[in-house]
C-alpha positions as CSV (number, residue, x, y, z in Angstrom):
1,X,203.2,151.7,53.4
2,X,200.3,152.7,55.1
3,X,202.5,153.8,58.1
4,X,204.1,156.1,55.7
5,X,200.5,157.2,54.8
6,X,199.1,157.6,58.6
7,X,202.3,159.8,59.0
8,X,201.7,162.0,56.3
9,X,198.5,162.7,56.6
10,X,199.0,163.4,60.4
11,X,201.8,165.9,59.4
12,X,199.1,167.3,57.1
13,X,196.9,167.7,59.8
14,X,199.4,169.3,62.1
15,X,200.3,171.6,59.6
16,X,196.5,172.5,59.0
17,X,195.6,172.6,62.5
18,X,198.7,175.5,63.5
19,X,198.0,177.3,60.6
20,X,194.0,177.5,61.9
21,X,195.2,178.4,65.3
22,X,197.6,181.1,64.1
23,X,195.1,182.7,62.3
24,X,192.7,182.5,65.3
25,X,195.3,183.8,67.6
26,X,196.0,187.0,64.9
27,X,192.0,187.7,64.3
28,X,191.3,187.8,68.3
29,X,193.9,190.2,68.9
30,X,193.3,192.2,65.5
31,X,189.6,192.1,67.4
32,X,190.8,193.1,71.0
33,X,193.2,195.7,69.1
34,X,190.0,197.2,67.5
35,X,187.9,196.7,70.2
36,X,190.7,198.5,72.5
37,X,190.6,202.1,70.0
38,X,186.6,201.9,70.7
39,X,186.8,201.6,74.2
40,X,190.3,202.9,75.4
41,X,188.8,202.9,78.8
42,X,188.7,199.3,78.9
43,X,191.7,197.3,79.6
44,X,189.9,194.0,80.5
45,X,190.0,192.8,77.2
């Protein structure tokens, strides 16, 4: 029982955590993206 429940709630907590890091990845390059039409001169970012 509770290693059905451990299990779970780590599965929650994978899911949770790679949906927080997919949206992270998308804002920093929706940022970079905008950041890149402001400054088309630099490609550092």
């Amino acid at each position: 029982m509770a290693d059905n429940f451990l299990e779970a709630h780590r599965e929650a907590y994978e899911i949770k955590k790679a949906k927080w890091q997919l949206s992270r990845t998308v804002r920093s390059h929706f940022l970079k993206k905008k950041a890149s039409i402001l400054k088309p001169e630099d490609e550092s970012l």
